[in-house]
N, C-alpha and C positions, 0 to 999 in steps of 0.2 A: 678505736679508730687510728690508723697507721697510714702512713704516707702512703702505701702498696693500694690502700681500698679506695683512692683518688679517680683512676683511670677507670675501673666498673662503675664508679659511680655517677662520673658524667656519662658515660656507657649509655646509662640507666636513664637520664634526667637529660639528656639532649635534648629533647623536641622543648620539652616544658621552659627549660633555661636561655633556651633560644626566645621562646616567644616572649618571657617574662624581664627577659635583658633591660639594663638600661640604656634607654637609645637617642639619652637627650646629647650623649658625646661632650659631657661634662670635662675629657681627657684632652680635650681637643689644645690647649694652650699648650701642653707637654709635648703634645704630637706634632705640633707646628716646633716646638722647640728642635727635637731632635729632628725634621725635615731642617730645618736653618742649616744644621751641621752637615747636610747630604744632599749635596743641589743636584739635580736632573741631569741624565736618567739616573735613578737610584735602583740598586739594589737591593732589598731590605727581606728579611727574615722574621720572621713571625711567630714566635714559641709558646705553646699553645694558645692556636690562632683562635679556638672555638670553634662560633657559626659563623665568622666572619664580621659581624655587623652587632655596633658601628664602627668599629675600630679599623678592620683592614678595609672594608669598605671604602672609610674618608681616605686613607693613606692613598687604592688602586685612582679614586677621582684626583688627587695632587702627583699621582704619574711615577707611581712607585710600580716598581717591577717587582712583584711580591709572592714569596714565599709562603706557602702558611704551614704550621708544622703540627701538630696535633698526635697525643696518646689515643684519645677514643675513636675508631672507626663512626662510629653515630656522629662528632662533630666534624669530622672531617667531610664525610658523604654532605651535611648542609654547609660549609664552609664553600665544596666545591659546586653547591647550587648557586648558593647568592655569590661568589664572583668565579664564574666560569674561566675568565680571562687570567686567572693565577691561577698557581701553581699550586695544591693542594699533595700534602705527604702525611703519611699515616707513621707515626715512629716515638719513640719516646726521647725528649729533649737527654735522658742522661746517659743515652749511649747514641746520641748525633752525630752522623760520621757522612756529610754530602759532600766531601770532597770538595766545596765548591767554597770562595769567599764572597761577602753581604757586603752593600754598604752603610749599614745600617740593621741594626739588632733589636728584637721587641721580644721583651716577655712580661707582658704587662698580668696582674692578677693569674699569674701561671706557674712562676719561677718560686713564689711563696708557696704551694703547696708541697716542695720539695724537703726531706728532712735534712738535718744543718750538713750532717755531712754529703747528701748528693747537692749540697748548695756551693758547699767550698770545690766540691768537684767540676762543677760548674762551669765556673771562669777560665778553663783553659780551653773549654769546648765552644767557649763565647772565643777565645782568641782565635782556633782554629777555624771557626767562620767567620773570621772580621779581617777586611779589606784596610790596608792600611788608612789610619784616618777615619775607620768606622766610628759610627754613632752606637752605645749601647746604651738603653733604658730598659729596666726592671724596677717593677714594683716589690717591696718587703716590706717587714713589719716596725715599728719605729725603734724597736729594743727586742734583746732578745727573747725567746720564748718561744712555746709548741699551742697555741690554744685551736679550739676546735667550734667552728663556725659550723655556716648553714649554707645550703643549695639547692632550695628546689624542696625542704625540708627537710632532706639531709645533712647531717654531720658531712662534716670534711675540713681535712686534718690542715692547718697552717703553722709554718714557723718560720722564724726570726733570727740571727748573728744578729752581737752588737753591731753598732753603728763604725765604729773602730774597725772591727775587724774586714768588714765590707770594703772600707776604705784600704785596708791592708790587702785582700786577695785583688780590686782593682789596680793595685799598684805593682802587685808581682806578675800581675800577667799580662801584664803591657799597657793597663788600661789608666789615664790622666782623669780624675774625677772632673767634671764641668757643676753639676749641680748637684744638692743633695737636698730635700726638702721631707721635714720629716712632718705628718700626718697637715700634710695641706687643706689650709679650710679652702681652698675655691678648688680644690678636686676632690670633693667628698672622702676630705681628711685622707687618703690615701701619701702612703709614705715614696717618694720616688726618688731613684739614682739616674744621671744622665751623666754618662763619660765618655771620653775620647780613644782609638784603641793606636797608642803611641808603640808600636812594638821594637823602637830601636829603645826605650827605656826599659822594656821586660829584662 
């Protein structure tokens, strides 16, 4: 199981993943965090958006002009059912090139299936969509490592930078760390980064 068998895999597990999703929007304290940082009209970006719901869902109802950005043509195609009124692109977050800046950046549960090195490569592809002043949140693991979870019953590959380092690549490429919480028990222990994208300190 390789970072590369990510993208068939949701391919494959779309329909089931969508419907089996968690949709109690447990994220939701995160997601108000980073709208705090990006008051209306927002532009925000979506890195691997999914089906949409509930995550960009809640964002389109708080008046986000949204982006959703997705590897698998199968998440995309539902992404662009349930919110017709965004912007749905079919592309792989590690060669992202929309020419466009966000005000606001999400890779929530997406950015972690990436291997360490398209992770460090990452953060400059996060600068070049961030609007000065951008919000970016990505979720990761709380230390490093490659373990390999489950989807739908599928394997699929995860990995981790330490917690140091993360703080190091936010800081070379413009970005002011705001929060870092590592395996949060009121978000189903999930490990979250929330920073600022200061690009006169890059």
């Amino acid at each position: 199981m390789t970072p590369d068998d990510i993208l068939p895999t949701y391919e494959r597990v779309a329909a089931g993943f969508a419907r089996s999703r968690d949709k109690s929007l447990f994220e939701r304290k995160w997601l108000d965090r980073m709208l705090a940082h990006t008051p209306p009209p927002r532009r925000l970006l979506d890195l691997g958006c999914g089906s949409g719901d509930p995550i960009a869902r809640y964002l389109v109802d708080r008046r986000a002009r949204l982006t959703g950005v997705d590897g698998a043509a199968a998440m995309v195609a539902l992404f662009a059912r349930t919110l017709p009124e965004a912007e749905a692109v079919q592309a792989d977050m590690r060669t992202l090139a929309l020419g466009r800046q966000f005000d606001a950046i999400l890779a929530w549960n997406s950015f972690f299936h990436l291997s360490p090195e398209d992770q460090r490569k990452m953060f400059a592809i996060f600068a070049a969509h961030a609007a000065p002043r951008a919000a970016l949140m990505f979720t990761a693991g709380p230390r490093a490592g490659e373990p390999i979870g489950q989807v739908e019953r599928q394997p699929v590959y995860h990995a981790s930078l330490e917690p140091e380092e993360y703080k190091q690549l936010l800081a070379q490429a413009g970005f002011d760390l705001l929060h870092f919480a590592p395996e949060d028990p009121d978000c189903n222990g999930h490990t979250i980064w929330l920073a600022r994208y200061s690009p006169a300190t890059a």
